[in-house]
N, CA, C, O and CB atoms as a CASP TS submission, in Angstrom:
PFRMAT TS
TARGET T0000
AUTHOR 0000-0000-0000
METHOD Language model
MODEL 1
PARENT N/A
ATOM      1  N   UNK     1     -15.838  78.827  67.415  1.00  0.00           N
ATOM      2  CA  UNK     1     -15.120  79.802  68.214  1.00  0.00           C
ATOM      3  C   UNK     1     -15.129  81.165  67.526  1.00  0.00           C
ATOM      4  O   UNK     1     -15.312  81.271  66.313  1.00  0.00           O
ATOM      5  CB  UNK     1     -13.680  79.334  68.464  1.00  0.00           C
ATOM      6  N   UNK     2     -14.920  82.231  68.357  1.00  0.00           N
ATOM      7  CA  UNK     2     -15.231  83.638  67.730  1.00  0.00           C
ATOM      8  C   UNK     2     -13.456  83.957  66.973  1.00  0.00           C
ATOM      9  O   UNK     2     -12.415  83.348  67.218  1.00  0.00           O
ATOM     10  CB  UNK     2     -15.864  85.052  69.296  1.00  0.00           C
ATOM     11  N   UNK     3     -13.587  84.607  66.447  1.00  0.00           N
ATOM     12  CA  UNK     3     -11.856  85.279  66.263  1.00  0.00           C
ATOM     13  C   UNK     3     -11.453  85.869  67.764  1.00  0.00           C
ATOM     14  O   UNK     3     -10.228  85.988  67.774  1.00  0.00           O
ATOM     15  CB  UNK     3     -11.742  86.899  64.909  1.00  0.00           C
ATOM     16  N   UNK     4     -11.928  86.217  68.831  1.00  0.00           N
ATOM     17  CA  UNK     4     -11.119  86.999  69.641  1.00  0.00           C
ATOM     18  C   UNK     4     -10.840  85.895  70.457  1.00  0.00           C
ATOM     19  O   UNK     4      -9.859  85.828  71.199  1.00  0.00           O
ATOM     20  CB  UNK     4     -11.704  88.293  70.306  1.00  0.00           C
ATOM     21  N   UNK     5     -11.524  85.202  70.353  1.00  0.00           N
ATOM     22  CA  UNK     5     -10.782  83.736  71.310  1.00  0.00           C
ATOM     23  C   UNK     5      -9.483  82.572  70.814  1.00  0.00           C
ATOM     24  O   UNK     5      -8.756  81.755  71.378  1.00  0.00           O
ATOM     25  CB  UNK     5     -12.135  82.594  71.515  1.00  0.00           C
ATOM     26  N   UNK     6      -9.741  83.125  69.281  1.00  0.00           N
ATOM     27  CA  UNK     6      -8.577  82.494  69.005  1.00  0.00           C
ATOM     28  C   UNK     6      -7.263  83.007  68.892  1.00  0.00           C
ATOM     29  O   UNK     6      -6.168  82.447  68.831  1.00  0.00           O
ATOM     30  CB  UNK     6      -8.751  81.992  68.079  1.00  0.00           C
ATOM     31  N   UNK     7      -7.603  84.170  68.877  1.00  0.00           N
ATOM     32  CA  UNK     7      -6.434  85.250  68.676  1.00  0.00           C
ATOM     33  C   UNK     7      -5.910  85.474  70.639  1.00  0.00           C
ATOM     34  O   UNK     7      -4.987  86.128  71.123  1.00  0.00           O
ATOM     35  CB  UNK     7      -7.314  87.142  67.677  1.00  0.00           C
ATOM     36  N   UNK     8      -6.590  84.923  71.068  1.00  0.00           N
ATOM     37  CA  UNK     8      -6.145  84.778  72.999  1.00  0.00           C
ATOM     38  C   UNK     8      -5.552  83.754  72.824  1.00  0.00           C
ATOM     39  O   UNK     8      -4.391  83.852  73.221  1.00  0.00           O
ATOM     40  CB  UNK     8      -7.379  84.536  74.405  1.00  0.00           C
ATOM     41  N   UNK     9      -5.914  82.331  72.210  1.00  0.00           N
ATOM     42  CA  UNK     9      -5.544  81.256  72.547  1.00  0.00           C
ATOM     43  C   UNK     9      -3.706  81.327  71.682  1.00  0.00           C
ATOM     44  O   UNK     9      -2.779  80.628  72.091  1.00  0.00           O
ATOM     45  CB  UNK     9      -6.856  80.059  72.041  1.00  0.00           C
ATOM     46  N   UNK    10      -3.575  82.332  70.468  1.00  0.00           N
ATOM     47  CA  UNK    10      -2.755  82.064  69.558  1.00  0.00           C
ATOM     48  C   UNK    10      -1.850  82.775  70.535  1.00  0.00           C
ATOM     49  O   UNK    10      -0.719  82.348  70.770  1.00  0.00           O
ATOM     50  CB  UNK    10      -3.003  82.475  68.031  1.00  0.00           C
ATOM     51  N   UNK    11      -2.448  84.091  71.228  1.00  0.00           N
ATOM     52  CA  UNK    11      -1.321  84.821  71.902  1.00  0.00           C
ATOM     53  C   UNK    11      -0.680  84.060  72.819  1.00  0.00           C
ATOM     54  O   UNK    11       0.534  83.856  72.819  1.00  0.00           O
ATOM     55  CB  UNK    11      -1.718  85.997  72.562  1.00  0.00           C
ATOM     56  N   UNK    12      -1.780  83.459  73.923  1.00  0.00           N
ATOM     57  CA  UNK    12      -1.221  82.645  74.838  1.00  0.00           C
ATOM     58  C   UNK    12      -0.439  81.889  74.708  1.00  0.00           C
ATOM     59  O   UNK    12       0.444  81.741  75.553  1.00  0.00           O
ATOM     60  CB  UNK    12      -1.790  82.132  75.302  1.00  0.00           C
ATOM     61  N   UNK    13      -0.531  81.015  73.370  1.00  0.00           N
ATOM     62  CA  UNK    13       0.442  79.804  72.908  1.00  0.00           C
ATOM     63  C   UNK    13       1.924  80.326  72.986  1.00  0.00           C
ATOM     64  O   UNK    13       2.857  79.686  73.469  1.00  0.00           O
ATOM     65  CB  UNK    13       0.108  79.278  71.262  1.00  0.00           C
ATOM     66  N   UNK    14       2.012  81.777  72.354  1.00  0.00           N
ATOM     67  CA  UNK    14       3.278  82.177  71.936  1.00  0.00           C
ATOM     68  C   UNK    14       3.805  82.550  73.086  1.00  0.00           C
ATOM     69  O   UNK    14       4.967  82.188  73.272  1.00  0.00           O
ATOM     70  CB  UNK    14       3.352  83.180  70.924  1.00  0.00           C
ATOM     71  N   UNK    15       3.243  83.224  73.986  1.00  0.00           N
ATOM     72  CA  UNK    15       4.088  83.549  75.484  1.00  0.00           C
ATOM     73  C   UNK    15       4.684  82.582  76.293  1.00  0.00           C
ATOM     74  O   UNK    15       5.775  82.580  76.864  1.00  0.00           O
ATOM     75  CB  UNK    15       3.249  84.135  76.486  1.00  0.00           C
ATOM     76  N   UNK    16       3.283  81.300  76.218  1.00  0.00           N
ATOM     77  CA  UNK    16       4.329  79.883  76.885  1.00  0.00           C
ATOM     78  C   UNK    16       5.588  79.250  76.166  1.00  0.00           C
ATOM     79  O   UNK    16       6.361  78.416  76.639  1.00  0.00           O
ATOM     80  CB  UNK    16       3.402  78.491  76.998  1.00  0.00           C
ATOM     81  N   UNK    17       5.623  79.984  74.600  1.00  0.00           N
ATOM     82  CA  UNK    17       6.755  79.281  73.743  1.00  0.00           C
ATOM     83  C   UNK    17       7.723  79.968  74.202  1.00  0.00           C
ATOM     84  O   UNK    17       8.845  79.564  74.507  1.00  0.00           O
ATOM     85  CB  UNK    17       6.719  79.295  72.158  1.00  0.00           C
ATOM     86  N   UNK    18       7.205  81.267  74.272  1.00  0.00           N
ATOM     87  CA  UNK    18       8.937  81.941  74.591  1.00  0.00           C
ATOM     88  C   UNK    18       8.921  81.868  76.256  1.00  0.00           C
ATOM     89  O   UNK    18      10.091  81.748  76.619  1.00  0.00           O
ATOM     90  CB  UNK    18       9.261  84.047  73.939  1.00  0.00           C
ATOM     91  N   UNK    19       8.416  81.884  76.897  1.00  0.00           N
ATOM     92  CA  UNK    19       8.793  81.446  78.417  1.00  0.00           C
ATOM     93  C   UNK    19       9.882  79.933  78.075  1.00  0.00           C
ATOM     94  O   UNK    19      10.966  79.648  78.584  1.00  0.00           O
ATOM     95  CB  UNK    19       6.991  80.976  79.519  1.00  0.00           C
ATOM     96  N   UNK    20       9.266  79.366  77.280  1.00  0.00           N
ATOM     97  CA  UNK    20      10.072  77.913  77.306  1.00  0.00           C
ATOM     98  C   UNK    20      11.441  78.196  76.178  1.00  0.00           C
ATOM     99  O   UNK    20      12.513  77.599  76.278  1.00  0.00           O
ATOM    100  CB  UNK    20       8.839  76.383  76.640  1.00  0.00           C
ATOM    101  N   UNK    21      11.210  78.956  75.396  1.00  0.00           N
ATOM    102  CA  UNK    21      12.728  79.348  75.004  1.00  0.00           C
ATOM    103  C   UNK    21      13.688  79.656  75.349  1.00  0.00           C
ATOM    104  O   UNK    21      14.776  79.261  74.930  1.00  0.00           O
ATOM    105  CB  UNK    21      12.922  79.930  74.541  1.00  0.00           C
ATOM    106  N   UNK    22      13.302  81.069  76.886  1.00  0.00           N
ATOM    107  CA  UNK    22      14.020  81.301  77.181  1.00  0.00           C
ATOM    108  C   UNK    22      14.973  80.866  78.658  1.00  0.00           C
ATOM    109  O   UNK    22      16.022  81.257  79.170  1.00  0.00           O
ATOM    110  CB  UNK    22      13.639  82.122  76.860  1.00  0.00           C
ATOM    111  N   UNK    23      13.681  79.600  79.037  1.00  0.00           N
ATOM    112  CA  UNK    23      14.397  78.271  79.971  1.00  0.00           C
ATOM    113  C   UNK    23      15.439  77.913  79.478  1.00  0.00           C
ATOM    114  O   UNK    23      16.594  78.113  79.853  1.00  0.00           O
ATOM    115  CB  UNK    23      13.663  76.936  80.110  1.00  0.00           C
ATOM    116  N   UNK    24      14.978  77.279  78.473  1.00  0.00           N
ATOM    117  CA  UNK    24      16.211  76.139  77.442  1.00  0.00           C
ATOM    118  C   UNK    24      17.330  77.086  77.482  1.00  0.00           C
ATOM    119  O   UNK    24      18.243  76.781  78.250  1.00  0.00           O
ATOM    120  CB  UNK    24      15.764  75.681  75.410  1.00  0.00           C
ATOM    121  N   UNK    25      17.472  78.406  76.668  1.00  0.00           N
ATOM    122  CA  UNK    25      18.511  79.064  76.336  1.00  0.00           C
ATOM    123  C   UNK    25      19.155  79.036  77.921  1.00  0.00           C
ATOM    124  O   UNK    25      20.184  78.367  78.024  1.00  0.00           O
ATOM    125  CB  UNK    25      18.150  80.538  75.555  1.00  0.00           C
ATOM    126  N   UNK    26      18.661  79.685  79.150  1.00  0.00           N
ATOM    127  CA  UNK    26      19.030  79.705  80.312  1.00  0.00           C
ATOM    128  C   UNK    26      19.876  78.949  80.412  1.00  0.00           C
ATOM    129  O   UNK    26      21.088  79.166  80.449  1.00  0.00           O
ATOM    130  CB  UNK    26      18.270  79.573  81.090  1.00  0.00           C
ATOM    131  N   UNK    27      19.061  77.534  80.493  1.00  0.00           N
ATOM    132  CA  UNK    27      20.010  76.216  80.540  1.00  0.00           C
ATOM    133  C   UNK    27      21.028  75.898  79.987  1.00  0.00           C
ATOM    134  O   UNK    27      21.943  75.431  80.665  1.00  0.00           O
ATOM    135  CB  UNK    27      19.566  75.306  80.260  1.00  0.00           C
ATOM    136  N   UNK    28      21.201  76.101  78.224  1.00  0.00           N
ATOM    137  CA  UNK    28      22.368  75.741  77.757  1.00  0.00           C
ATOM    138  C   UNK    28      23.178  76.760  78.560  1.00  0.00           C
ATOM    139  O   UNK    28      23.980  76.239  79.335  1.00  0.00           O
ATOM    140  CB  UNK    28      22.484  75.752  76.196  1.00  0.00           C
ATOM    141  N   UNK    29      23.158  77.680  78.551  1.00  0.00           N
ATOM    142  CA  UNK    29      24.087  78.771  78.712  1.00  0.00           C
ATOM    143  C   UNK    29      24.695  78.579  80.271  1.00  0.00           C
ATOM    144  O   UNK    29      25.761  79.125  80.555  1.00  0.00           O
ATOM    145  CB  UNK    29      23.277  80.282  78.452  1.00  0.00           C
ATOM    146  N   UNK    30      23.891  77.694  81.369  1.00  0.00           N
ATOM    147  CA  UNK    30      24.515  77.691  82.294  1.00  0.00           C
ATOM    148  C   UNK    30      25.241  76.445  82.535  1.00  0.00           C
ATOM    149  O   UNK    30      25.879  76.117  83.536  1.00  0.00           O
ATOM    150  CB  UNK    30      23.806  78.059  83.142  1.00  0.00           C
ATOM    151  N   UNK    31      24.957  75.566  81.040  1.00  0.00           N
ATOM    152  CA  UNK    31      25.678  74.099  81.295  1.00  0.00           C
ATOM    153  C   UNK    31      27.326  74.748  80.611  1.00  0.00           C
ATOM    154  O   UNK    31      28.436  74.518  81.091  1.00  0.00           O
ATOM    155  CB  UNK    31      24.708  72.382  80.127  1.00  0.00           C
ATOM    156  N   UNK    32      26.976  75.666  79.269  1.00  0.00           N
ATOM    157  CA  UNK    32      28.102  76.236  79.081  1.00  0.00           C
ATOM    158  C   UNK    32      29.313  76.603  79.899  1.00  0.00           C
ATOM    159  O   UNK    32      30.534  76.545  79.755  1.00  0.00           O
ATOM    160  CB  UNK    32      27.774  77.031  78.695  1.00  0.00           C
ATOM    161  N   UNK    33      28.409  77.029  80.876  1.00  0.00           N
ATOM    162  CA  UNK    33      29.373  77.772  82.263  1.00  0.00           C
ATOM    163  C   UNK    33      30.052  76.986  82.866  1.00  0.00           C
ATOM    164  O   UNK    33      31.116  77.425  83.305  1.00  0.00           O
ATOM    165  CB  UNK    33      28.658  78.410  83.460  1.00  0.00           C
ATOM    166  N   UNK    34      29.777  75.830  83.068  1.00  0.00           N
ATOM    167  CA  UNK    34      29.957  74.599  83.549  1.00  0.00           C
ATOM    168  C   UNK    34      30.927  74.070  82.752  1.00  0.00           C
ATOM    169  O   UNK    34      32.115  73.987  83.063  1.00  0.00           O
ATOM    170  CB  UNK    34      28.814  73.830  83.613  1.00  0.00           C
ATOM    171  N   UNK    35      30.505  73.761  81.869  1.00  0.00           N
ATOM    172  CA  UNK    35      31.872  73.256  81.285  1.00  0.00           C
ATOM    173  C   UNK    35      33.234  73.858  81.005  1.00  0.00           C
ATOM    174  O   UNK    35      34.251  73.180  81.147  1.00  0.00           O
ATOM    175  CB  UNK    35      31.624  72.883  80.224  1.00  0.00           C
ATOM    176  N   UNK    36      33.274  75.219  80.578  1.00  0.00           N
ATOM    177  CA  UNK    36      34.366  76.288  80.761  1.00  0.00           C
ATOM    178  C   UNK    36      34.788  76.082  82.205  1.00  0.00           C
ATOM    179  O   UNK    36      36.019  76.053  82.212  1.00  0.00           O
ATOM    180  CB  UNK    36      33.837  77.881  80.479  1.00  0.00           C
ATOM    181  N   UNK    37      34.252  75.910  83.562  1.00  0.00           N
ATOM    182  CA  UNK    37      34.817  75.783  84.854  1.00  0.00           C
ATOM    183  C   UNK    37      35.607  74.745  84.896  1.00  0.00           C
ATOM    184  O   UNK    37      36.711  74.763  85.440  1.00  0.00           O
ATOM    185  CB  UNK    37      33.934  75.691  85.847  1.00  0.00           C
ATOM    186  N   UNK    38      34.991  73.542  84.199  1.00  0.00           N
ATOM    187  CA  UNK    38      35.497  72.382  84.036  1.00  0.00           C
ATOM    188  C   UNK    38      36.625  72.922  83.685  1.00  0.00           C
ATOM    189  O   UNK    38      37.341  73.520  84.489  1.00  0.00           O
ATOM    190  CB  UNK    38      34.885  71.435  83.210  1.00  0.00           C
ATOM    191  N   UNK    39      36.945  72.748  82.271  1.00  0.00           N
ATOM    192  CA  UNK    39      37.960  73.258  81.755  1.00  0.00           C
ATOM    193  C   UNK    39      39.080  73.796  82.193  1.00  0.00           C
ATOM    194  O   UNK    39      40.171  73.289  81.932  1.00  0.00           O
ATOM    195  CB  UNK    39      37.639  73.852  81.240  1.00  0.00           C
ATOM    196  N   UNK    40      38.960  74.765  82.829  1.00  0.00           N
ATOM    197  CA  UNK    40      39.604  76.060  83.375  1.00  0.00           C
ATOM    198  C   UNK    40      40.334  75.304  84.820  1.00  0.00           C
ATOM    199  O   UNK    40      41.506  75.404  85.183  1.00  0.00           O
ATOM    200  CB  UNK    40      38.243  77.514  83.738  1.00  0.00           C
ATOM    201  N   UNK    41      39.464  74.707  85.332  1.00  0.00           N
ATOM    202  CA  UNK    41      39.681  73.352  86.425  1.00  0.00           C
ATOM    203  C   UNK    41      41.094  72.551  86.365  1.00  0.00           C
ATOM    204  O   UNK    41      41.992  72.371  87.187  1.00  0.00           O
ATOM    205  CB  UNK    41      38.483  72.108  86.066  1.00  0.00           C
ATOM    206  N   UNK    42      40.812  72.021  84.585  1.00  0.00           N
ATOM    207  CA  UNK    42      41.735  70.839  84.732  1.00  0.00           C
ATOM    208  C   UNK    42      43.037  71.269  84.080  1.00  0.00           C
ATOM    209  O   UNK    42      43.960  70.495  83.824  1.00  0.00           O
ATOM    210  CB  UNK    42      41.143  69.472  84.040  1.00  0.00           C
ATOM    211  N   UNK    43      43.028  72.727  83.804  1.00  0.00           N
ATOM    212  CA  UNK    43      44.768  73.240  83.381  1.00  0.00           C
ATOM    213  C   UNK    43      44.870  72.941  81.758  1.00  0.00           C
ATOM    214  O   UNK    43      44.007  72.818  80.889  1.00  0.00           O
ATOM    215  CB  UNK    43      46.260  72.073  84.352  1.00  0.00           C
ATOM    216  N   UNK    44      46.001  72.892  81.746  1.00  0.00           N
ATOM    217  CA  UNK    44      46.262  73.034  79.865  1.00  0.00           C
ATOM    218  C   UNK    44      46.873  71.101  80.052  1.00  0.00           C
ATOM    219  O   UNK    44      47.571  70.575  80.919  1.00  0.00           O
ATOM    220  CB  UNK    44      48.183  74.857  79.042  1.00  0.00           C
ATOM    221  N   UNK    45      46.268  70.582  78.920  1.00  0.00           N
ATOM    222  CA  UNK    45      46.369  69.542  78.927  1.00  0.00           C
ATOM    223  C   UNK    45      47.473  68.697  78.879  1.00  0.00           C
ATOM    224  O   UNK    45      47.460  67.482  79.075  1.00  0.00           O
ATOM    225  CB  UNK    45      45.797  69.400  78.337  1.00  0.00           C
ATOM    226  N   UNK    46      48.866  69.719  78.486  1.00  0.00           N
ATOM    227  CA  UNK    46      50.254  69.138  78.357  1.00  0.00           C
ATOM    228  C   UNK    46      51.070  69.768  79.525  1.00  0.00           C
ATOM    229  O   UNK    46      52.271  70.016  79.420  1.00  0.00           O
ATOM    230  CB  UNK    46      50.950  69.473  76.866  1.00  0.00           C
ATOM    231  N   UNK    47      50.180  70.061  80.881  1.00  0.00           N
ATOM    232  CA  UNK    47      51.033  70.486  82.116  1.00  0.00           C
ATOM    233  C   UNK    47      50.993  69.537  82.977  1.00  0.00           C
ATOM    234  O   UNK    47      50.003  68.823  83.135  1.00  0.00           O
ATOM    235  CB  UNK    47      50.642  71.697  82.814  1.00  0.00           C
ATOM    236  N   UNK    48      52.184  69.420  83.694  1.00  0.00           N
ATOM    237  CA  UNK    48      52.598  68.243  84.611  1.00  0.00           C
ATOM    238  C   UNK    48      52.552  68.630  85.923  1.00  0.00           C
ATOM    239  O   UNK    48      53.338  69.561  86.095  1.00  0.00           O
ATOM    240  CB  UNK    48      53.966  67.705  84.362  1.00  0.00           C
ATOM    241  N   UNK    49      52.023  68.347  86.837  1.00  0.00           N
ATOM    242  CA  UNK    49      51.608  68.738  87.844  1.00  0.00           C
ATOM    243  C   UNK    49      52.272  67.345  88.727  1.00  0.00           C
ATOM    244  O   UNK    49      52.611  66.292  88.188  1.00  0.00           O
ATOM    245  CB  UNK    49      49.995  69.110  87.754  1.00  0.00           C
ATOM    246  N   UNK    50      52.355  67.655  90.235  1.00  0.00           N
ATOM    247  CA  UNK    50      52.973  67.151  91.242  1.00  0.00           C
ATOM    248  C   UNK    50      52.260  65.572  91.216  1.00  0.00           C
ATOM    249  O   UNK    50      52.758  64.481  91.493  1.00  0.00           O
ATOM    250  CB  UNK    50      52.775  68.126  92.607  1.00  0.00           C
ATOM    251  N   UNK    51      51.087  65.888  90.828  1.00  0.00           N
ATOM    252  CA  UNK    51      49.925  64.820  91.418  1.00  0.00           C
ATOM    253  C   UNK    51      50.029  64.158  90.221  1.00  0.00           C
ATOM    254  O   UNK    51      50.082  62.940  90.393  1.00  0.00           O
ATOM    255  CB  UNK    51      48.235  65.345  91.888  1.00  0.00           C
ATOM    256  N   UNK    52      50.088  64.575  88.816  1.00  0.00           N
ATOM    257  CA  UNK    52      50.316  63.147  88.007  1.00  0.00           C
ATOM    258  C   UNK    52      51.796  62.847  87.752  1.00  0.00           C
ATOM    259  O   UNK    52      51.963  61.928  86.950  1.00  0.00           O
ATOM    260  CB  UNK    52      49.575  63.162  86.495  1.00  0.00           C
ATOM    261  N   UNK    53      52.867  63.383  88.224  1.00  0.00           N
ATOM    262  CA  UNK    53      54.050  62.741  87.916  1.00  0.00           C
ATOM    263  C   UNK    53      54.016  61.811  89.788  1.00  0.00           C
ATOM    264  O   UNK    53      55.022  61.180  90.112  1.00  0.00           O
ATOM    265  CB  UNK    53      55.607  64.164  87.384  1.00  0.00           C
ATOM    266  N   UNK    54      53.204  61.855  90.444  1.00  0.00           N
ATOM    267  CA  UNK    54      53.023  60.563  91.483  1.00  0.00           C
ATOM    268  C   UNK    54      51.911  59.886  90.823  1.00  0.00           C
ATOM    269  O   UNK    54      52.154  58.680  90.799  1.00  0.00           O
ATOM    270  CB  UNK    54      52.614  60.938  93.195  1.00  0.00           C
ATOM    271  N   UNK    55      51.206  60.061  90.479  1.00  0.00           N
ATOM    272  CA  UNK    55      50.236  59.040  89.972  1.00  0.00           C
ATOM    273  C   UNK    55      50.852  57.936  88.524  1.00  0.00           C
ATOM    274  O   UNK    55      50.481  56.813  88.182  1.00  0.00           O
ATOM    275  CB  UNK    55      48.816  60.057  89.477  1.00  0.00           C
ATOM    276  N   UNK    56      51.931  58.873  87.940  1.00  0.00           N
ATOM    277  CA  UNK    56      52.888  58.198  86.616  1.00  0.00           C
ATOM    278  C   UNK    56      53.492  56.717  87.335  1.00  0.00           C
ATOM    279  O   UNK    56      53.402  55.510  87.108  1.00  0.00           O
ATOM    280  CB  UNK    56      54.530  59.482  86.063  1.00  0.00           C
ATOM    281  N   UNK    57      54.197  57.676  88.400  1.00  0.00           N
ATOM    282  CA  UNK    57      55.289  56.906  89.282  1.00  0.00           C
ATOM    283  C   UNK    57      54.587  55.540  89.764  1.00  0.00           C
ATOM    284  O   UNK    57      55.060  54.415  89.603  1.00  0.00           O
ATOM    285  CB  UNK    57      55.802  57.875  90.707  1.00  0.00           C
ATOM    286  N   UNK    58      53.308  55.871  90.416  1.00  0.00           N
ATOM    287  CA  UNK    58      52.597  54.904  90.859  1.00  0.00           C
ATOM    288  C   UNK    58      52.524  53.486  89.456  1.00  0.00           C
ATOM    289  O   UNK    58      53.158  52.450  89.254  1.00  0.00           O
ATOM    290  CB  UNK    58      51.075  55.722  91.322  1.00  0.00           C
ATOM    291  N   UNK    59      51.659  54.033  88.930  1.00  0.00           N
ATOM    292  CA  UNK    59      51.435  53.228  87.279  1.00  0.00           C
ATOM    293  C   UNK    59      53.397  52.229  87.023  1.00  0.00           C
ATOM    294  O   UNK    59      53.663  51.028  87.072  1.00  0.00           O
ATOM    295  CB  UNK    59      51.088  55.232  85.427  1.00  0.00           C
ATOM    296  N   UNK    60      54.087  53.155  86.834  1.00  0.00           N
ATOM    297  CA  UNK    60      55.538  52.743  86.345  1.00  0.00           C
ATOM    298  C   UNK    60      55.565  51.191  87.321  1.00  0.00           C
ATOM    299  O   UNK    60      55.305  50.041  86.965  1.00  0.00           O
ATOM    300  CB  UNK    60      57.025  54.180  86.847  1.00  0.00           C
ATOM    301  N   UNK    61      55.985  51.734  88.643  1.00  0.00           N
ATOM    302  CA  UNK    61      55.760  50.484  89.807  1.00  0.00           C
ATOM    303  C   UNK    61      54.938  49.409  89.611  1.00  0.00           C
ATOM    304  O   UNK    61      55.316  48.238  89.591  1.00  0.00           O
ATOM    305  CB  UNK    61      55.204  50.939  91.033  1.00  0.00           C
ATOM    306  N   UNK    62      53.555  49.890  89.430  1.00  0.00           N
ATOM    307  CA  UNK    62      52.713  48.522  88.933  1.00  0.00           C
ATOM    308  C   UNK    62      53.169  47.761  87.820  1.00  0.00           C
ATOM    309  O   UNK    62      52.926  46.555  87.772  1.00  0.00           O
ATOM    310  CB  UNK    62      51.322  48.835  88.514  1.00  0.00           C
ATOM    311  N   UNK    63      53.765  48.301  86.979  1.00  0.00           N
ATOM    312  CA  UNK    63      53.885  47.695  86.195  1.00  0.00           C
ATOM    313  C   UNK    63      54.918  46.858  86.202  1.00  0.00           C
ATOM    314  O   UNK    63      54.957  45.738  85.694  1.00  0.00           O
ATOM    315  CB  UNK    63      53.779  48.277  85.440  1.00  0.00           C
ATOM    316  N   UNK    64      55.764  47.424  86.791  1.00  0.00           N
ATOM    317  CA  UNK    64      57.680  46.218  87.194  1.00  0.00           C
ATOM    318  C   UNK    64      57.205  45.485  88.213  1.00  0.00           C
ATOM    319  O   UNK    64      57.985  44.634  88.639  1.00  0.00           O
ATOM    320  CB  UNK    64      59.569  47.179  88.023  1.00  0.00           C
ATOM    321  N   UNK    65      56.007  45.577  88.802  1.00  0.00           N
ATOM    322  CA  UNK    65      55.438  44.386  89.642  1.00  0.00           C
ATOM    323  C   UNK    65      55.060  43.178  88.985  1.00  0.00           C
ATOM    324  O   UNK    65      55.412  42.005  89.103  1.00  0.00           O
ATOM    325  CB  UNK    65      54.271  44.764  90.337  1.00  0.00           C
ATOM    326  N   UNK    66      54.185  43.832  88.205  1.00  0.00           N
ATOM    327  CA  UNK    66      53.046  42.917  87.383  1.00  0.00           C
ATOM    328  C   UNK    66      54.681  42.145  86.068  1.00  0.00           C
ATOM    329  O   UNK    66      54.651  40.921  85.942  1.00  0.00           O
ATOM    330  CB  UNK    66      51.184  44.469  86.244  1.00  0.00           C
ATOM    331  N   UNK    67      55.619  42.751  85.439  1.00  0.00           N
ATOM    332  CA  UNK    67      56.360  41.830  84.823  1.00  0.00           C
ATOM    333  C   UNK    67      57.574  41.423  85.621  1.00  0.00           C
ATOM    334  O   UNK    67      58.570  40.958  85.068  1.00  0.00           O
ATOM    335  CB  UNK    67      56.699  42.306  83.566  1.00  0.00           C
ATOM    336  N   UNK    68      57.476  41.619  87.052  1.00  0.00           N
ATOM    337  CA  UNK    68      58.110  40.430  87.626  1.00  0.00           C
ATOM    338  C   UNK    68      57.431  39.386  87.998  1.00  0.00           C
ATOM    339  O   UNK    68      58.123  38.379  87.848  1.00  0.00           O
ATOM    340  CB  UNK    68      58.746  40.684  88.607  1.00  0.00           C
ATOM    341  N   UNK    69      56.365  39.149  88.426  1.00  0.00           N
ATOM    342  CA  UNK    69      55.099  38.716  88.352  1.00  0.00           C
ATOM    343  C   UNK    69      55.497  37.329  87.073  1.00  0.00           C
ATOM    344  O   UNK    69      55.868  36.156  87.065  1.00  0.00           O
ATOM    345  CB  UNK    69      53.901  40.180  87.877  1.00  0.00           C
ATOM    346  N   UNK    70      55.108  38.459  86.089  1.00  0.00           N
ATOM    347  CA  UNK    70      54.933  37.650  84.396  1.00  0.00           C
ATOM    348  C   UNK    70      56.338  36.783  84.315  1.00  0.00           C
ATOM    349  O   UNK    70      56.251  35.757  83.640  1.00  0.00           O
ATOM    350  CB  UNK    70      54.892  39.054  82.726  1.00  0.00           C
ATOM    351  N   UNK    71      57.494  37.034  84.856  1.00  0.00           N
ATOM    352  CA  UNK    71      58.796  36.565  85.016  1.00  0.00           C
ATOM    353  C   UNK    71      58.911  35.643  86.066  1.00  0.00           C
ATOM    354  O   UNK    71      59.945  34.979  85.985  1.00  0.00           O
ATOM    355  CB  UNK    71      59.675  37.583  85.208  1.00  0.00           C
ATOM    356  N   UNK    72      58.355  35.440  86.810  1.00  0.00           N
ATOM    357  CA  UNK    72      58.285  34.471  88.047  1.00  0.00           C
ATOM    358  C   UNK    72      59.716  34.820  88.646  1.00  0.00           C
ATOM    359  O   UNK    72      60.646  34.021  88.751  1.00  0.00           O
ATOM    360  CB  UNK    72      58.061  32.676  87.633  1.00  0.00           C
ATOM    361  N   UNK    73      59.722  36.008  88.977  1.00  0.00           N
ATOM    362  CA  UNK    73      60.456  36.836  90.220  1.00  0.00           C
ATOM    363  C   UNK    73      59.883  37.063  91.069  1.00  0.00           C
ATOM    364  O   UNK    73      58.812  37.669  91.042  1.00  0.00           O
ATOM    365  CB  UNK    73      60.936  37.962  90.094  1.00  0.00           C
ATOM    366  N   UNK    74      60.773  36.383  92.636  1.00  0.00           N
ATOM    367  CA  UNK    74      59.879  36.913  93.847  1.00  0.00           C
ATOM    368  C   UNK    74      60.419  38.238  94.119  1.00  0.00           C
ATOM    369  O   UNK    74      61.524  38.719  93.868  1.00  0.00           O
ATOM    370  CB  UNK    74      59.932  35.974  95.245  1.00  0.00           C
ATOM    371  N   UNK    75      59.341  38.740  94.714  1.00  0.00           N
ATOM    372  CA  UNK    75      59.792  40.039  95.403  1.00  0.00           C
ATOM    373  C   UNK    75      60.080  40.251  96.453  1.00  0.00           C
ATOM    374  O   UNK    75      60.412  41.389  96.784  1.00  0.00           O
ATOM    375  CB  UNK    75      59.183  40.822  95.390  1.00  0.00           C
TER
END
């Protein structure tokens, strides 16, 4: 091979590297985004909201079911 063909092939190599660098980076950065939405989504982790003090309530119930149940209490 001559030098000017390799010096095409070396350039070329490097343009498809950074085309593909700057996919990847794209990507993390928009999974980033994603997860901050997440986040931002599910509130501060020690706030009580309507929907889990009914979902608590729910759980509590199952459970005085299930040890009357374990007690051989009818209901």
């Amino acid at each position: 091979m001559m030098p000017l063909e390799i010096l095409v092939i070396a350039i070329a190599s490097l343009a498809g590297l950074i085309v593909l660098a700057a996919a990847a980076l794209r990507g993390w950065n928009g999974w980033l985004a994603l997860k901050r939405l997440e986040l931002e989504r599910a509130g501060p982790r020690g706030a009580i909201t309507a929907g889990s003090l009914i979902e608590l309530s729910d759980v509590k119930e199952r459970l005085r079911k299930l040890e009357a149940i374990a007690a051989g209490v009818d209901l």
